[in-house]
The first five atom37 places (N, CA, C, CB, O) and aatype in JSON, in Angstrom:
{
  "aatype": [20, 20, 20, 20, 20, 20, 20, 20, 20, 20, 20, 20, 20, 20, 20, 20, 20, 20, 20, 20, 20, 20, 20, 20, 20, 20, 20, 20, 20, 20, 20, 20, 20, 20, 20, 20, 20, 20, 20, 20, 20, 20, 20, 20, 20, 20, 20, 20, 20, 20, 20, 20, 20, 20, 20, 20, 20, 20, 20, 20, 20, 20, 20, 20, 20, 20, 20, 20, 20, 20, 20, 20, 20, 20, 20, 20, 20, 20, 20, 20, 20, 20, 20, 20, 20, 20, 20, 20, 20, 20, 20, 20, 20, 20, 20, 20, 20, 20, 20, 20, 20, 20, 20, 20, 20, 20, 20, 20, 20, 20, 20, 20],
  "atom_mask": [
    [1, 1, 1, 1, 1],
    [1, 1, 1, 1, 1],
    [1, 1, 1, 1, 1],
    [1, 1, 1, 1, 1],
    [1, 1, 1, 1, 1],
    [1, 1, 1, 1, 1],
    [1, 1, 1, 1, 1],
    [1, 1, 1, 1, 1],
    [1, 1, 1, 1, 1],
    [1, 1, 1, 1, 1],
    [1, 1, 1, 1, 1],
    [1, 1, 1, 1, 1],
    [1, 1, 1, 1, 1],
    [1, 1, 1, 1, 1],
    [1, 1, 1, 1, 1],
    [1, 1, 1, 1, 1],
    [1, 1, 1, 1, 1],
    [1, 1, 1, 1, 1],
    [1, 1, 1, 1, 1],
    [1, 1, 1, 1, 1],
    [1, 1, 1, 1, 1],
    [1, 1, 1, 1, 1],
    [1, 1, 1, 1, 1],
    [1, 1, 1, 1, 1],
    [1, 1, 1, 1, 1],
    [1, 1, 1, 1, 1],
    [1, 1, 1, 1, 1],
    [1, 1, 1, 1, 1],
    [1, 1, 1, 1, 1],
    [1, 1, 1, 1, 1],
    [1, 1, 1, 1, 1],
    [1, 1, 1, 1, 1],
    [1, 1, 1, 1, 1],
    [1, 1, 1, 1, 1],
    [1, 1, 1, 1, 1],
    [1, 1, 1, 1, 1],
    [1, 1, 1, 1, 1],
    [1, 1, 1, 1, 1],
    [1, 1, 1, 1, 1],
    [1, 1, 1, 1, 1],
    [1, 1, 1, 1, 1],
    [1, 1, 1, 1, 1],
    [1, 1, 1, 1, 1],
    [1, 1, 1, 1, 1],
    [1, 1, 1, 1, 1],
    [1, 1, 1, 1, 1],
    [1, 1, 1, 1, 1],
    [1, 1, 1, 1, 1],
    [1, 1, 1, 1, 1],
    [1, 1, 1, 1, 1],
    [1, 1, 1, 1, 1],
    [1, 1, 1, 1, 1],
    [1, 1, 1, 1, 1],
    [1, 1, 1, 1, 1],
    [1, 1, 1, 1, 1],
    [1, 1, 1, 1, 1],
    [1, 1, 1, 1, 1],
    [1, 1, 1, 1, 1],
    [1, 1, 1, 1, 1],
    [1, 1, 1, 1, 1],
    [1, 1, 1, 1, 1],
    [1, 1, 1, 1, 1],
    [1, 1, 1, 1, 1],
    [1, 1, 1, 1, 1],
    [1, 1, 1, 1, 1],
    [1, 1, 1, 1, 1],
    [1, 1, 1, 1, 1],
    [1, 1, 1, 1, 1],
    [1, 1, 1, 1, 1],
    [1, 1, 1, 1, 1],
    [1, 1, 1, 1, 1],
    [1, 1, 1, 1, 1],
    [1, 1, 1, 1, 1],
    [1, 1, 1, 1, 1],
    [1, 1, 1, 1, 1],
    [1, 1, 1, 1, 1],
    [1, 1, 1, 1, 1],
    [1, 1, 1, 1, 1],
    [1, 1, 1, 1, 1],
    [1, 1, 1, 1, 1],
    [1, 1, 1, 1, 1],
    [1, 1, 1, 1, 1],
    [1, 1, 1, 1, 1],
    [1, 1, 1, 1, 1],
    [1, 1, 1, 1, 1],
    [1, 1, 1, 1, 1],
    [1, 1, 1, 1, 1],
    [1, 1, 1, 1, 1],
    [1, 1, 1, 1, 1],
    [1, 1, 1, 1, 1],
    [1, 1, 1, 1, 1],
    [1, 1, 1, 1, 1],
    [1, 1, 1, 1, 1],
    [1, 1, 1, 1, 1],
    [1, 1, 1, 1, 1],
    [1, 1, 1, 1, 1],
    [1, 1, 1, 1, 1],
    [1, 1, 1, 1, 1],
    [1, 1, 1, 1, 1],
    [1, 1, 1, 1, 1],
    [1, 1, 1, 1, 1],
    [1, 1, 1, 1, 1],
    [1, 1, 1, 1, 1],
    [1, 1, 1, 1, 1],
    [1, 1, 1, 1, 1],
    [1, 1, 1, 1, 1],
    [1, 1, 1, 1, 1],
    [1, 1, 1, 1, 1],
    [1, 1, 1, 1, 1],
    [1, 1, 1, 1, 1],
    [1, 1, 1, 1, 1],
    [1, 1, 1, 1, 1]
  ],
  "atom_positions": [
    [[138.9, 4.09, 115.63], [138.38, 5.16, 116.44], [139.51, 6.09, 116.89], [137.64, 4.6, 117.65], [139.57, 7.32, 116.94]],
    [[140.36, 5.15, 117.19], [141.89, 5.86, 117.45], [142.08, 7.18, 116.74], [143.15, 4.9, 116.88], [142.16, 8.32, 117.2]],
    [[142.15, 6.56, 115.03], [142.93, 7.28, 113.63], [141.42, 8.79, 113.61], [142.96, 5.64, 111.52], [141.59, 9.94, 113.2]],
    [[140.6, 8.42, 113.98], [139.13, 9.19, 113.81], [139.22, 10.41, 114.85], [137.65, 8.08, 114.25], [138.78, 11.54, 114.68]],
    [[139.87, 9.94, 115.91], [139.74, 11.13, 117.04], [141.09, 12.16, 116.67], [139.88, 10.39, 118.89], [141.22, 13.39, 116.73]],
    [[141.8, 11.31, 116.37], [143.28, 11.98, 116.09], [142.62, 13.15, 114.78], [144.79, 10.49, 115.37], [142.67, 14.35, 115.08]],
    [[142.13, 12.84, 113.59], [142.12, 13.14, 112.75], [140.85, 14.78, 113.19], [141.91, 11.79, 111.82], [140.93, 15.92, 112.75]],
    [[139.86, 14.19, 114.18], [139.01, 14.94, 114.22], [139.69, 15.98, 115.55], [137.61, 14.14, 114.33], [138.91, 16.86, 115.91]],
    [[140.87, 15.92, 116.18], [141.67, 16.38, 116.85], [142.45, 17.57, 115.88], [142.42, 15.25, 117.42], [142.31, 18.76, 116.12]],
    [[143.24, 17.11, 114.83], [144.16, 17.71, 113.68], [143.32, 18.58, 113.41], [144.65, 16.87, 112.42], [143.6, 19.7, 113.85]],
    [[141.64, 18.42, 112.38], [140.75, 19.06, 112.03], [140.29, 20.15, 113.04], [139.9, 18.2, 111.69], [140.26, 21.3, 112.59]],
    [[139.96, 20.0, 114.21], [139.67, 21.11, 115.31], [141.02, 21.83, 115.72], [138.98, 20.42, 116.71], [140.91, 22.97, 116.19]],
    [[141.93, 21.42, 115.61], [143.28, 22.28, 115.79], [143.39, 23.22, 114.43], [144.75, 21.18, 115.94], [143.15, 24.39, 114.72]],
    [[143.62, 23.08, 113.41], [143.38, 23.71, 112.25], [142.44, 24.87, 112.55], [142.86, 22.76, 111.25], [142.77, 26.01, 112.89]],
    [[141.08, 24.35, 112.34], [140.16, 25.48, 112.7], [140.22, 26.18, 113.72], [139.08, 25.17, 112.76], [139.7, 27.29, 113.69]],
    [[140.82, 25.76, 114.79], [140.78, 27.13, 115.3], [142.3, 28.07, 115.31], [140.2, 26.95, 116.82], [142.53, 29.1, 115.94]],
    [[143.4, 27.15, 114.18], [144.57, 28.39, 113.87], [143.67, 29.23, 112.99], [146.2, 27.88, 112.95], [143.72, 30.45, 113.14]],
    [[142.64, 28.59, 111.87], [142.16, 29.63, 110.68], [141.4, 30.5, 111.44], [141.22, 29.01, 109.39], [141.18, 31.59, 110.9]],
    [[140.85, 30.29, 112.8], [139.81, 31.43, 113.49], [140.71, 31.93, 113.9], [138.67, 31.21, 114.57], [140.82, 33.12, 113.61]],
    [[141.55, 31.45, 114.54], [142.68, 32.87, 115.42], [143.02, 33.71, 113.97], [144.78, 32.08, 116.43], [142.68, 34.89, 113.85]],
    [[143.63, 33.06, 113.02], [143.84, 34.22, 111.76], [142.64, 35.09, 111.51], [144.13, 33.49, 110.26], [142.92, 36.28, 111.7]],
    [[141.93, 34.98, 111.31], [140.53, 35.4, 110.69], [140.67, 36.38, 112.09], [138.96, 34.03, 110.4], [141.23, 37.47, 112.12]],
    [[139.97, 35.63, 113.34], [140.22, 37.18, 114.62], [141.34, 38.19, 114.31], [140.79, 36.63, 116.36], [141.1, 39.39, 114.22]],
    [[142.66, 37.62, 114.15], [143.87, 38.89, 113.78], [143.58, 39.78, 112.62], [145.37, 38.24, 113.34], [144.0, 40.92, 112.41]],
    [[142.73, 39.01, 111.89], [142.61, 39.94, 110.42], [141.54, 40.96, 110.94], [141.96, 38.96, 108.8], [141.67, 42.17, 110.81]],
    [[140.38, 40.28, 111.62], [139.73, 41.48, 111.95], [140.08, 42.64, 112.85], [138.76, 41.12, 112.35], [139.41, 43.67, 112.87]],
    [[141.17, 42.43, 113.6], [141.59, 43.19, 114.33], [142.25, 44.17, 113.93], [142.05, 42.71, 115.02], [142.17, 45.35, 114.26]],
    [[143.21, 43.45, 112.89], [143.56, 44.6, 112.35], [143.27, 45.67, 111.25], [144.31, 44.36, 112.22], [143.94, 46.65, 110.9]],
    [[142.07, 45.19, 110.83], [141.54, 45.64, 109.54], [140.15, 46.78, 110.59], [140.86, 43.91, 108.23], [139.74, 47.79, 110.02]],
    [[139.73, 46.52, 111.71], [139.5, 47.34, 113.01], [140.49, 48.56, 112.89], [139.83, 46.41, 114.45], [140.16, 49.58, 112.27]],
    [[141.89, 48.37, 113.59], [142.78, 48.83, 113.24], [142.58, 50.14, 112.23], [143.39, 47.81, 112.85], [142.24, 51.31, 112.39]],
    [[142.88, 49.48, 111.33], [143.03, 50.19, 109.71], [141.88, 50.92, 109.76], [143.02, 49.12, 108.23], [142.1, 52.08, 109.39]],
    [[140.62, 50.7, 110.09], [139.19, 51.63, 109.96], [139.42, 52.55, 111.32], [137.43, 50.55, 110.05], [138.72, 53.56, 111.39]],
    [[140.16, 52.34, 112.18], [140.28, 53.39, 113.29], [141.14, 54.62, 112.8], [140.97, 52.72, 114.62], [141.04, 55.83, 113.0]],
    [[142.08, 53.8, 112.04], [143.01, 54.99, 111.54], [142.66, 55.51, 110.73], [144.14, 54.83, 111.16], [143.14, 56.64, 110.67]],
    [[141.74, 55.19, 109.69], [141.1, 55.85, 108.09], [140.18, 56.33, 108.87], [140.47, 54.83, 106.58], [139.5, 56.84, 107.98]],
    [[139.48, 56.64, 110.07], [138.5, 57.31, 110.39], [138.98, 58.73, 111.54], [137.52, 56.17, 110.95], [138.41, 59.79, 111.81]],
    [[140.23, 58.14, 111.99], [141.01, 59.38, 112.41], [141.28, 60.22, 111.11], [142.44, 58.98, 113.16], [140.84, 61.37, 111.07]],
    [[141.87, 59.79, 110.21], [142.39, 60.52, 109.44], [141.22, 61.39, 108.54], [143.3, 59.66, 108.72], [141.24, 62.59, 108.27]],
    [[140.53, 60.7, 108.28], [138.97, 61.81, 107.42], [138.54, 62.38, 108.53], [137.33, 60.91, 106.57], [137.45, 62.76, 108.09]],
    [[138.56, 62.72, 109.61], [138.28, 63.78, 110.82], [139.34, 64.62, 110.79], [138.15, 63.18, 112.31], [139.06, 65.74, 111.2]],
    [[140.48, 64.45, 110.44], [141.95, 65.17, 109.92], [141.43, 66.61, 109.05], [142.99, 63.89, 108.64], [141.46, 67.83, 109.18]],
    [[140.9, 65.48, 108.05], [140.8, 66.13, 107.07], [139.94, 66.99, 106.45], [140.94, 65.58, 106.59], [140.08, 67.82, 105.55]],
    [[138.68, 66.49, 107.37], [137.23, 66.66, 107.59], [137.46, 68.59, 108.44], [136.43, 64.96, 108.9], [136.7, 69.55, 108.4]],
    [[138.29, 68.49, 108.85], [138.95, 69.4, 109.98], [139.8, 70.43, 109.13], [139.98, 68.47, 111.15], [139.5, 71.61, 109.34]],
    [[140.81, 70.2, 108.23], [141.55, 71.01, 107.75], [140.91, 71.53, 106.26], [142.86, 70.37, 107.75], [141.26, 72.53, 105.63]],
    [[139.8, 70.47, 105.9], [138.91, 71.29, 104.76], [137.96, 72.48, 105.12], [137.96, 70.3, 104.09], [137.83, 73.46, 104.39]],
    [[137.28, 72.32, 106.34], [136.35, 73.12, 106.99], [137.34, 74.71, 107.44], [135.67, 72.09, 108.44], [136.9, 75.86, 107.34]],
    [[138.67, 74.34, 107.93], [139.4, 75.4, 107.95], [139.66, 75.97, 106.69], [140.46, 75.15, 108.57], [139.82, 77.19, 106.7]],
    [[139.76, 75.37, 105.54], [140.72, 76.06, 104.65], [139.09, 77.02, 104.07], [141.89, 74.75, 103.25], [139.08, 78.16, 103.59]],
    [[137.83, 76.1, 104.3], [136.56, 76.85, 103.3], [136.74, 78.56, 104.56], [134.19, 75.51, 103.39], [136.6, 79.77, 104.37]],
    [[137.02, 77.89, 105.51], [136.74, 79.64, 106.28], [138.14, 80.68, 106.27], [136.28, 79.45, 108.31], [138.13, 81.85, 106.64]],
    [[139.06, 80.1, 105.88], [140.02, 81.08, 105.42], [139.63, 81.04, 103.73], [141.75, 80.62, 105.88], [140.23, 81.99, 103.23]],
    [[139.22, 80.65, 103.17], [138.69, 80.9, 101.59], [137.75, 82.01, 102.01], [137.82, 79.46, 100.67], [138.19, 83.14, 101.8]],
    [[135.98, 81.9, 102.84], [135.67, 83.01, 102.52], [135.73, 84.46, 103.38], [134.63, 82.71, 102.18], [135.11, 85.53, 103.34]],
    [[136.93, 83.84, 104.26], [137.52, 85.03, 104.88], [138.33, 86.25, 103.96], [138.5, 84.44, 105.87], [138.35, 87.48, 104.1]],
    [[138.99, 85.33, 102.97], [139.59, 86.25, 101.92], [138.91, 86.89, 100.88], [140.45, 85.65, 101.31], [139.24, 88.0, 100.45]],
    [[137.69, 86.0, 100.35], [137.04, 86.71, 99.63], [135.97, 87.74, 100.04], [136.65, 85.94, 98.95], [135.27, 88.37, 99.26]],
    [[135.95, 87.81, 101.33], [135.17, 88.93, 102.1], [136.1, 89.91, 102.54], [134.38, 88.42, 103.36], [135.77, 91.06, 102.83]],
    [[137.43, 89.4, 102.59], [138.78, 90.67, 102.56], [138.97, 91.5, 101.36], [140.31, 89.99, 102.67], [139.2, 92.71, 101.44]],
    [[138.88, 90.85, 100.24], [138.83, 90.77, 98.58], [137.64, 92.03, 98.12], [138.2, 88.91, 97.97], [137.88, 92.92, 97.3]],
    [[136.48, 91.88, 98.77], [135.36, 92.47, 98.64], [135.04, 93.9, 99.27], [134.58, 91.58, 99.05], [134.17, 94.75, 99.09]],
    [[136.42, 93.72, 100.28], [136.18, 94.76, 101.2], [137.19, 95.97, 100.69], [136.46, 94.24, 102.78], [137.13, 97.18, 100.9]],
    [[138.34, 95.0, 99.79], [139.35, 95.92, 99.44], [138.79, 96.5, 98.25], [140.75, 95.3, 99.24], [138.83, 97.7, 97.98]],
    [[138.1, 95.33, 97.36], [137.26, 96.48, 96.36], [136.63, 97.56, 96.21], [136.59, 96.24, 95.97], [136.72, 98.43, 95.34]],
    [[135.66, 97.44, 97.59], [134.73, 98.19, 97.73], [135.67, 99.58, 98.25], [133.58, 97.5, 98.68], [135.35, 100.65, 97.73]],
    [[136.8, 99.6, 99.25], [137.59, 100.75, 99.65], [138.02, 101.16, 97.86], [139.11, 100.25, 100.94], [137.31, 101.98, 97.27]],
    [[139.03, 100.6, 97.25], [139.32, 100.74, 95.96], [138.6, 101.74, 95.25], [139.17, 99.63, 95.38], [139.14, 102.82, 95.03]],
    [[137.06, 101.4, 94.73], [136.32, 102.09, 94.44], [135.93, 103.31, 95.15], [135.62, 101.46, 94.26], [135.59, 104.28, 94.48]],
    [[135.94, 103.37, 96.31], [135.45, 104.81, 97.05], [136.71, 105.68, 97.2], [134.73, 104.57, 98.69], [136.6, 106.86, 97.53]],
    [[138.33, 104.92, 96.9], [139.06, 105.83, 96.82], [139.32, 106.09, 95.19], [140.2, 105.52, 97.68], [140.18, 106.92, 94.91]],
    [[138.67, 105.47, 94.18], [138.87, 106.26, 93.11], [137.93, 107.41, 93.1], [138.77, 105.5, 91.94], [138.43, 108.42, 92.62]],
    [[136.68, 107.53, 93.51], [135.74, 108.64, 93.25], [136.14, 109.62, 94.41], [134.09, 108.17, 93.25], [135.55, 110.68, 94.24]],
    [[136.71, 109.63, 95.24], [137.47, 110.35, 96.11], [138.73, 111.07, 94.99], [138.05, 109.23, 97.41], [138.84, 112.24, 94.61]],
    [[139.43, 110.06, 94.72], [140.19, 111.0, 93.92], [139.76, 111.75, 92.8], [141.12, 110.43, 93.51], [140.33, 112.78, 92.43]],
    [[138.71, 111.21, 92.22], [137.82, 112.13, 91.26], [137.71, 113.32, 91.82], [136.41, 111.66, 90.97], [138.58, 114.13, 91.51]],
    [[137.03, 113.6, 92.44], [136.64, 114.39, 93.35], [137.4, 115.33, 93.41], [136.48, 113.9, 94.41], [137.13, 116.43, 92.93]],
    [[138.8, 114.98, 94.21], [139.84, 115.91, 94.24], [140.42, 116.48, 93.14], [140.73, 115.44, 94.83], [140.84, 117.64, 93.12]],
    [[140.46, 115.63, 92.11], [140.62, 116.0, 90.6], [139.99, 117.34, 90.3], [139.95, 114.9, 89.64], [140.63, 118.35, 89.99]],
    [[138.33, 117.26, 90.46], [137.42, 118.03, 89.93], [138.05, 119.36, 90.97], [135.7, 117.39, 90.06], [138.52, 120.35, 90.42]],
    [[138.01, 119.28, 92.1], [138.32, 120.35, 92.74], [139.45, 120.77, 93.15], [137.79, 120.38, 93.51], [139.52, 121.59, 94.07]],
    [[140.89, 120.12, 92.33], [141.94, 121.29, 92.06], [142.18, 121.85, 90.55], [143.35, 120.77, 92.53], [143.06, 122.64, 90.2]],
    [[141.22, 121.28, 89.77], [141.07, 121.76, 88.43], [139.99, 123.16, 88.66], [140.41, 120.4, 87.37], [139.98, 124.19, 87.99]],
    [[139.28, 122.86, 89.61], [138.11, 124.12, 89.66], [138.99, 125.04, 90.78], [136.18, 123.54, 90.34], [138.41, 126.09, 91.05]],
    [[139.97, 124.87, 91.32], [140.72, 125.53, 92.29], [141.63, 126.39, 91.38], [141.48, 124.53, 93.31], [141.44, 127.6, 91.34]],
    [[142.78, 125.74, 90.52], [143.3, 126.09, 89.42], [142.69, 127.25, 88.5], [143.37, 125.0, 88.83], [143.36, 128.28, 88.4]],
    [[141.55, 127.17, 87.87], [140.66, 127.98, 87.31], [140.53, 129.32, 87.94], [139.49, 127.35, 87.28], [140.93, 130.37, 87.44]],
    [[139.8, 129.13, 89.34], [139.87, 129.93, 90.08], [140.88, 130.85, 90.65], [139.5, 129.47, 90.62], [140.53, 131.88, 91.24]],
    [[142.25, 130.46, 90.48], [143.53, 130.88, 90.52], [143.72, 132.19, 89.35], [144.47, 129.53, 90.25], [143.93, 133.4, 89.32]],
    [[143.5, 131.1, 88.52], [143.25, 131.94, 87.31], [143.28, 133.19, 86.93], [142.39, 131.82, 87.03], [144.06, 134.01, 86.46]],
    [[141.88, 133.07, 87.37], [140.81, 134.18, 87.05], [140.83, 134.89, 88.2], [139.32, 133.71, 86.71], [139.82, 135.59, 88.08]],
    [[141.41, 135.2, 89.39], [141.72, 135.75, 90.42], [143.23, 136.69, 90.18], [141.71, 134.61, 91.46], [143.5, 137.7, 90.84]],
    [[144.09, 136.13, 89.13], [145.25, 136.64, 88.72], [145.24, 137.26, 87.77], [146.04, 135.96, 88.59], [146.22, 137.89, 87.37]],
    [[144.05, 137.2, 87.15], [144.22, 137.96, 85.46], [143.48, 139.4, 86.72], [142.76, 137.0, 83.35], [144.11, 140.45, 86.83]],
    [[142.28, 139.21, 87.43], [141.67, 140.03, 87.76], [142.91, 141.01, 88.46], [140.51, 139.48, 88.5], [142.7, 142.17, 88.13]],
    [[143.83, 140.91, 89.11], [145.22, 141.15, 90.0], [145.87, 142.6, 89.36], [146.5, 139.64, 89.78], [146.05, 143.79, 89.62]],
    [[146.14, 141.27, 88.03], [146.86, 141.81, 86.92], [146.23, 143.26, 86.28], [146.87, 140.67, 85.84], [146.87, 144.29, 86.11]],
    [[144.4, 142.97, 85.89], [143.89, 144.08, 85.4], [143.98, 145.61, 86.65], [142.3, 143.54, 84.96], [144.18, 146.8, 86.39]],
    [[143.75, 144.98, 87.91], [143.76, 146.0, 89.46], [144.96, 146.39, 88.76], [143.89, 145.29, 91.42], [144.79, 147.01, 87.71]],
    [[146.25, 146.12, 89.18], [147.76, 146.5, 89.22], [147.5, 147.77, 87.74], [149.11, 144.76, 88.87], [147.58, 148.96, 88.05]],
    [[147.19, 147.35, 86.07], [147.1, 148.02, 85.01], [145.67, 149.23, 85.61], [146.83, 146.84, 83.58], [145.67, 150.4, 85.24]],
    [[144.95, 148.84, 86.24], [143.81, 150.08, 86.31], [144.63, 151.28, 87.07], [142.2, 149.59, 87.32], [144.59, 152.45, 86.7]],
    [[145.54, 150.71, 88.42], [145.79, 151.45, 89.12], [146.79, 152.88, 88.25], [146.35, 150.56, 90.23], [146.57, 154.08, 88.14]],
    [[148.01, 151.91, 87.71], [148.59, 152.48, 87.41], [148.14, 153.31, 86.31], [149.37, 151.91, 87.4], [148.58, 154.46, 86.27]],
    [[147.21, 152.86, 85.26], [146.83, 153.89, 84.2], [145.92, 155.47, 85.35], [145.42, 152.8, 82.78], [145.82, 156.64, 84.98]],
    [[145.46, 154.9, 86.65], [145.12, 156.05, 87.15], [146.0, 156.73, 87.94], [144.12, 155.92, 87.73], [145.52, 157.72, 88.49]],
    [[147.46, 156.41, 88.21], [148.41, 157.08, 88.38], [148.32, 158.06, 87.87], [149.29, 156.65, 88.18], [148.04, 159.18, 88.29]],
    [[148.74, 157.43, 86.28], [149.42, 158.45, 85.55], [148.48, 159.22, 84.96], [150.35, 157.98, 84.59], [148.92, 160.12, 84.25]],
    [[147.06, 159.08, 85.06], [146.29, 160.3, 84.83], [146.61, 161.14, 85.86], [144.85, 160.11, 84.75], [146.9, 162.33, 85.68]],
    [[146.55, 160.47, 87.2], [146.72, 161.69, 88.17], [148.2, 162.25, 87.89], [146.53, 161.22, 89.87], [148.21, 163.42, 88.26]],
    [[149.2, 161.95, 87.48], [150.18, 162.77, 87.54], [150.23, 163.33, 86.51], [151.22, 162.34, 87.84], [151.32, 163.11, 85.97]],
    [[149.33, 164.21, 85.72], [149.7, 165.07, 84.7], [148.6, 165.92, 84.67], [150.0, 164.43, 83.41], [148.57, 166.85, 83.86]]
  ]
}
């Protein structure tokens, strides 16, 4: 009975070093899920930032296009109307030119 209590003494000492291990493991494997669950809130956090600086840029992107385009037909524009300004130059100088030749051919009728 002696060797029986001793033995069933050894046996209950054992089990409860393997439960204290087993508690430490869960504790720390607790642990480990506290920190892997901080960290995907990390990340959870710096993905959600990066999608709103993504479609912050592509709504910057969209905006610069859209200016882009209204300053090319702007410059069209200006195109068309120093080419039609030019023209107008033109034809305002030949007209100048013919005044200056009318005048003078009526000079010189008048002086003779």
């Amino acid at each position: 009975a002696v060797e029986l209590g001793s033995s069933l003494r050894r046996r209950l000492s054992e089990e409860r070093e393997r439960a204290d291990a087993a508690e430490q493991t869960v504790t720390e494997l607790r642990e480990l899920l506290a920190t892997a669950e901080t960290e995907a809130a990390r990340q959870r956090s710096n993905l959600k930032r990066a999608v709103s600086a993504t479609q912050r840029a592509k709504q910057h992107a969209a905006n610069l296009e859209l200016n882009a385009n209204k300053f090319r037909a702007l410059n069209a524009n200006l195109e068309r109307d120093l080419d039609l300004a030019s023209k107008n130059f033109a034809i305002k100088k030949r007209q100048l030119e013919q005044a200056k030749l009318d005048a003078l051919t009526h000079a010189d009728h008048q002086s003779k």
